[in-house]
N, C-alpha and C positions, 0 to 999 in steps of 0.2 A: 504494500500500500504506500502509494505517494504521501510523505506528510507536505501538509500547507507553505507556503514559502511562508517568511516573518514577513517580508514586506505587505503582502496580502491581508496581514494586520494592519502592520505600523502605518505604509501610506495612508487606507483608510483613516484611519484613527487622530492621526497626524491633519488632513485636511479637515477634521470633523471640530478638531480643537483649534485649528486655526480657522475658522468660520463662528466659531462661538466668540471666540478672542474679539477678532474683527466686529462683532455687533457690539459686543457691549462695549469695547473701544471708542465705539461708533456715538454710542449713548455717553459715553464718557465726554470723547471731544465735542460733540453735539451741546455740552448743556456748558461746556468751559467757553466756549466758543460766541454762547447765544447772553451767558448770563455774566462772564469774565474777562471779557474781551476790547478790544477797542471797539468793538462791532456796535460796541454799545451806543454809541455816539452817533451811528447810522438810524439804528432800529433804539429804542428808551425801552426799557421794563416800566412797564404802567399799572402790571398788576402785581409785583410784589417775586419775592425772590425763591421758587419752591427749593424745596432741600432735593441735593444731588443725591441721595440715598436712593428717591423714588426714582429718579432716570434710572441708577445705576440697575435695582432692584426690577425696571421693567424694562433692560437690555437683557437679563439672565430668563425672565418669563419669555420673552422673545425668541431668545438665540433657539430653544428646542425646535418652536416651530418655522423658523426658518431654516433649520438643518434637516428638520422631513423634505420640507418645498424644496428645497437643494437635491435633495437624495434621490425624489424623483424623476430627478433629469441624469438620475447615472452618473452626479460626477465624481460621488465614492468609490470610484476605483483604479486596480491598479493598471497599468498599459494603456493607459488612455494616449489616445493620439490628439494632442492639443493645437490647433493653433489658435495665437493668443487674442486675435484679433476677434477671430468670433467667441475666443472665452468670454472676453471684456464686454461685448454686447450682448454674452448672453448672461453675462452678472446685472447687468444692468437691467434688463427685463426682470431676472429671478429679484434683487434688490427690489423694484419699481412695484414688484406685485407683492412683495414681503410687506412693504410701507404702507399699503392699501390694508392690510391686515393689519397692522398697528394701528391705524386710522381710526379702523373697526373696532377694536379693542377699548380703546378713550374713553368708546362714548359708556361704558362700563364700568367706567372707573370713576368717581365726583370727588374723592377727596382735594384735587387742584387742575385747572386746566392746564394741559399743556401745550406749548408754547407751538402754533404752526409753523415758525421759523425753525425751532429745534429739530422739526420733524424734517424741514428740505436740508438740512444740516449733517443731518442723521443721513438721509440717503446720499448723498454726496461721498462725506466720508466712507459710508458701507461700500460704494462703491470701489473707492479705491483702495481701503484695508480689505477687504475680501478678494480683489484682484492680487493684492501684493502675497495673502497668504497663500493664494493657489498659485501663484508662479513662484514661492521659497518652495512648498513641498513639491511641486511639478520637478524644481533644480535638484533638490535632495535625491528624490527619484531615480533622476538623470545620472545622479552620480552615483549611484548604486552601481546602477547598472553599467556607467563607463568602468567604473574597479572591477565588473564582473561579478559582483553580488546578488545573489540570488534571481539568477535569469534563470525563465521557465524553459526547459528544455526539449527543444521541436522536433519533430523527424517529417521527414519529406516521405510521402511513398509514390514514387516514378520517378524518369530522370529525363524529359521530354524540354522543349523549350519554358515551360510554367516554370516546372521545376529548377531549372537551372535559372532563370528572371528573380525567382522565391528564395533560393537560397544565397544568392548576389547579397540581397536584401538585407535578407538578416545578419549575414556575414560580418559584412560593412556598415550597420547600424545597431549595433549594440546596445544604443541609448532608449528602444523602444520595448529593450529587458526579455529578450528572446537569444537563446544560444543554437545553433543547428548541430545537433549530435548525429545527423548523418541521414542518411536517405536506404529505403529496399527497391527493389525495382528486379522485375521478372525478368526485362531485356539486357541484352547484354552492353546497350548503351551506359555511359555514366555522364553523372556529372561535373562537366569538366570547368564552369565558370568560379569554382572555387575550389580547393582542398576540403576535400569532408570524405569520412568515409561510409561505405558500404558495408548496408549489416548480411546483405543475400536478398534473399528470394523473397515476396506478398509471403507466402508460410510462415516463414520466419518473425512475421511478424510482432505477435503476443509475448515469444520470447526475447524480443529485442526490446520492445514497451515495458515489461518485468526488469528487466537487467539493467536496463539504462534511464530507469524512471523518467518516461517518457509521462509529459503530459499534455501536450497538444501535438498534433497529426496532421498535417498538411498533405490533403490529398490533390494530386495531380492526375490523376490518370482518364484518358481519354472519355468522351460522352459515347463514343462508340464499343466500350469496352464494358460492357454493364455488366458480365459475367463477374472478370475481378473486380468490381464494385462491391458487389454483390458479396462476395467473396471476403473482403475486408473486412465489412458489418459481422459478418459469422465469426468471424477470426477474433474479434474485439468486444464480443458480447461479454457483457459482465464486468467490464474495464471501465472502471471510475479516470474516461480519458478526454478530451475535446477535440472534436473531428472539425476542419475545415475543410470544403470544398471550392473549388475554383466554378464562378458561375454559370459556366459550360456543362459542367457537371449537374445533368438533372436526371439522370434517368433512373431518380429512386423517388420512394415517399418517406422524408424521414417523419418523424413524431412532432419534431416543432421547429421547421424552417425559418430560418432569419439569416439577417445579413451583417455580416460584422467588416467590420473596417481594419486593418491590419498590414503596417511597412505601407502604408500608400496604396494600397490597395484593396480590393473588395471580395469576402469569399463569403460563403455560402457558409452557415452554422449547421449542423444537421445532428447533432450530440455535443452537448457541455454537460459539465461536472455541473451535480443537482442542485448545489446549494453553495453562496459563496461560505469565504472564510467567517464573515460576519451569523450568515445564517448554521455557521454547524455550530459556533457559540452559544445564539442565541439556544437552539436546539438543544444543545447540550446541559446550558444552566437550568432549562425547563423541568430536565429530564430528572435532573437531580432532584430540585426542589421539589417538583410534584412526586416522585417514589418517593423521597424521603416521610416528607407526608403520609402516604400513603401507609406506608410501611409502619410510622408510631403508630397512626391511629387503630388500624388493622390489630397489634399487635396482641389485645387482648383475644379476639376473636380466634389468631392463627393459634395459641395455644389449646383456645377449647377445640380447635377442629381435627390441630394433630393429638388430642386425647383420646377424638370420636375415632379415628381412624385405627388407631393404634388399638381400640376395644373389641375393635370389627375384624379387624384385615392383619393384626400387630403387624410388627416391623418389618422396613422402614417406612416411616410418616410421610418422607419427603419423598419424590420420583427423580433422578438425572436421567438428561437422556440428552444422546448427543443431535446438536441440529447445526445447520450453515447460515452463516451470518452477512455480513459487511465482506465482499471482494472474495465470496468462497470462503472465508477463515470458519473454522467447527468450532463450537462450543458448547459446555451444557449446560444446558435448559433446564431450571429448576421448578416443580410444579408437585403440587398435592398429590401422593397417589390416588388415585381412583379405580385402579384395578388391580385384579388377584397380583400374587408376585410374582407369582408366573407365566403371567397373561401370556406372555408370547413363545413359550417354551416350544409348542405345538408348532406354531403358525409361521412364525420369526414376524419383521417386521411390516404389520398392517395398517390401515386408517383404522380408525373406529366407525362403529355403523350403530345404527339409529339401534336401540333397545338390543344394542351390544352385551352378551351373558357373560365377560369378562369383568363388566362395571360392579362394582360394588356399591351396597344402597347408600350410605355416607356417599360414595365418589359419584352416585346421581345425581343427587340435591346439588352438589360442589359445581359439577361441571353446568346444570341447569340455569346459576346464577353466577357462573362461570368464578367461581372463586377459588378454584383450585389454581388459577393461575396468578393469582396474585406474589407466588415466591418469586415471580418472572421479573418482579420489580428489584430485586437483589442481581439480576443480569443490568436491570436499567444501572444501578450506581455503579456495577464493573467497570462501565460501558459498555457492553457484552451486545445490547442491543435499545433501542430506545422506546417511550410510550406507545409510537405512532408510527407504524412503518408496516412493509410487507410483512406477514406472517411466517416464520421459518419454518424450512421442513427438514425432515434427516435424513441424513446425505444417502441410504440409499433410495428414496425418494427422488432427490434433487438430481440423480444420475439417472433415472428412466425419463423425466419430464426434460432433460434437456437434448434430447435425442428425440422428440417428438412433437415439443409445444413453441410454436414459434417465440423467440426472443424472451425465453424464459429466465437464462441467464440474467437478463438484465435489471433483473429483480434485486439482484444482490447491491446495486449501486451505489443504495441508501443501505442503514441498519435497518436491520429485520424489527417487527414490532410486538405488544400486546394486542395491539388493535391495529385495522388498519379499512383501509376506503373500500376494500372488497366486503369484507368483515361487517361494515355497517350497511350497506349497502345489501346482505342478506344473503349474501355469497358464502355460505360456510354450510360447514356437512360434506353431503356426497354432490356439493356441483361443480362440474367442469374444471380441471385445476388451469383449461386456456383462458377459460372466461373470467376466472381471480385473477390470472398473471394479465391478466388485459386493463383490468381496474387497478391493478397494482403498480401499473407504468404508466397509468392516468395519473396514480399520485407520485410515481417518479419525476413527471415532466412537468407537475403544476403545484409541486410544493411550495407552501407558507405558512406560519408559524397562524394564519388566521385558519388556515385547514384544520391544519391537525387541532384544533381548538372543535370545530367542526364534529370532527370523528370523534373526541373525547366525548362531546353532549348526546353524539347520536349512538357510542357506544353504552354508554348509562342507560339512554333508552329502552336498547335492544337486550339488557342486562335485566332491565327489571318487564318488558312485554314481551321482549322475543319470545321463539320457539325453535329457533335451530339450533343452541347448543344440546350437544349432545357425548 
């Protein structure tokens, strides 16, 4: 597994605090400016002198929400390809419509009016402290990446004129935090507009992406060649990787086409990693806080149940059992027993089926209101797997489905879950393991922390009205 570069933080992070800075800076020289100034002599205070605590006090209520407005124009990230010219105009719009919101705000507030003058003061300054901050971290960036720090590491696959134009590119601009660790290609051509080397053959692929933590994939290869197209997606299922295509390249359907900008030029997106650095954070501290939770409160209850069990069925209380996780990795699965301890002595490894004569009546009621999985939350604080994600199955499972279910692999992208969008959605029991792995890649590709919020309420639901646990 590819860990996160730092910068995938830090840049982030870094323009976030320099955008907060720059407001309340803004509110700062705004009110020295309007109330301390020679300015004064222009414009007279006629209503009296408010205290700068409140300016100061309603640049920090500000800055959050013009760091959303900010964020949705994407400029939290890192590789951006900047020119400064439309940054500055497009500060200027994001500023101009930020101020319109302050505006709105005012009239909320009576303790003292403030000052209209303040307010075109404020946007003036915002203007230019929020441009200077994102052209210091844009530099900081820059220089990262000129020392060779933490550039994401690209592979080419073909060696065609694209190819050789793409690797120029990178080669020779460094500063745009991309390294070229080499190219595959079928034909016996190379690429000769640079020094890079050859890993072999499209095959080869997967193990050149493993070994050389590869994280983005420059695909070149002809629109008339839709076979090896075709070919590469199977090769890279289950690969937490980012595909680009060249926009000649169409002869597929990916999941959620766009167009990304990239060295000056324009490819085709057709797979990125699910979730940025910021969203496997957020995701993460979710995870913790809500098992944690879950976990105290739970805890009286999990004794009476490993009592009930252990009266019924004795030992052991607890069930392991191994399942696949995050990128292929096994791990086990902790969960209430429910069934004889033999259960599978006979059979070896089965689903469970509806009024299953293995179940034990304790392990009916448990699995009914699905409570037997709650030790699954002791994987959530491993990290082992999270609230909200595909459902895991065990690996010999996940070796029959991936030889028969299209793009099943790609399940594994995210961490597997206790709940997940197939799951609430009614998808559990004996149906279809294509038609889960289909809703499961709905939630691969349209993950947000407002979903899985989603899936939690409608899992509750299905906890206390359903009828397909079983």
């Amino acid at each position: 597994m590819t860990k996160p570069r730092r910068n995938d933080l830090l840049i982030p992070l870094l323009a976030v605090l320099a955008d907060v800075v720059a407001v309340v800076v803004s509110f700062y020289f705004g009110f020295l400016l309007r109330f301390e100034s020679p300015l004064t002599a222009w414009f007279p205070v006629t209503k009296g002198y408010p205290p700068l605590e409140a300016y100061l006090l309603g640049g920090l209520c500000v800055a959050p929400i013009w760091v959303f407005m900010f964020s949705r124009s994407k400029v939290y990230r890192t590789r951006r390809e900047v020119d400064l010219s439309l940054e500055f105009f497009r500060i200027v719009r994001q500023v101009s419509f930020g101020m319109l919101i302050v505006l709105g705000l005012t009239f909320f507030y009576r303790a003292f009016s403030y000052s209209r003058l303040v307010f075109v003061l404020i946007w003036g300054i915002g203007v230019v402290f929020v441009f200077l901050g994102r052209v210091l971290v844009l530099a900081y960036e820059k220089h990262l990446y000129r020392k060779g720090r933490e550039l994401r590491n690209v592979l080419i696959v073909g060696a065609n004129h694209l190819a050789q134009d793409l690797a120029l590119r990178i080669t020779h601009q460094p500063v745009m935090g991309y390294r070229l660790v080499g190219y595959v290609s079928d034909e016996a051509e190379r690429i000769e507009s640079v020094a890079t080397r050859r890993f072999g053959a499209l095959d080869d692929l997967p193990e050149v992406v493993a070994r050389e933590r590869i994280e983005s994939i420059l695909v070149c290869i002809p629109a008339d060649e839709s076979e090896r197209l075709a070919r590469l997606f199977v090769l890279l299922e289950g690969r937490s990787v980012q595909i680009l295509l060249q926009p000649e390249v169409i002869g597929i359907t990916p999941t959620r086409l766009r167009v990304e900008e990239m060295l000056g030029t324009h490819m085709i997106g057709v797979k990125d990693i699910p979730m940025s650095t910021w969203g496997r954070i957020g995701k993460r501290a979710f995870d913790i806080v809500f098992s944690f939770v879950v976990l105290v409160l739970f805890s009286p209850f999990a004794v009476l149940i490993m009592l009930l069990v252990r009266i019924e069925s004795g030992s052991p209380v607890m069930y392991r059992q191994k399942r696949v996780g995050f990128e292929g990795e096994e791990f086990e699965l902790y969960k209430f027993r429910t069934m004889r301890v033999d259960a599978e002595r006979d059979s070896g490894p089965t689903w469970t089926k509806r009024d299953d004569p293995r179940v034990t009546r304790i392990g009916k009621v448990l699995r009914r209101l699905s409570l037997d999985e709650i030790p699954q939350f002791i994987n959530v604080l491993r990290g082992e797997m999270s609230v909200v994600g595909p459902r895991p199955e065990r690996p010999e499972f996940v070796d029959q489905f991936r030889n028969y279910v299209p793009k099943y692999i790609e399940r594994h992208r995210l961490k597997t879950g206790l709940t997940g969008w197939a799951q609430v959605n009614g998808l559990r029991g004996e149906v279809p393991i294509a038609e889960r792995t289909r809703y499961d890649l709905y939630y691969i590709e349209n993950w947000s922390m407002t979903l899985d919020l989603r899936i939690i309420f409608k899992t509750l639901y299905a906890v206390l009205f359903g009828k397909d646990a079983y």
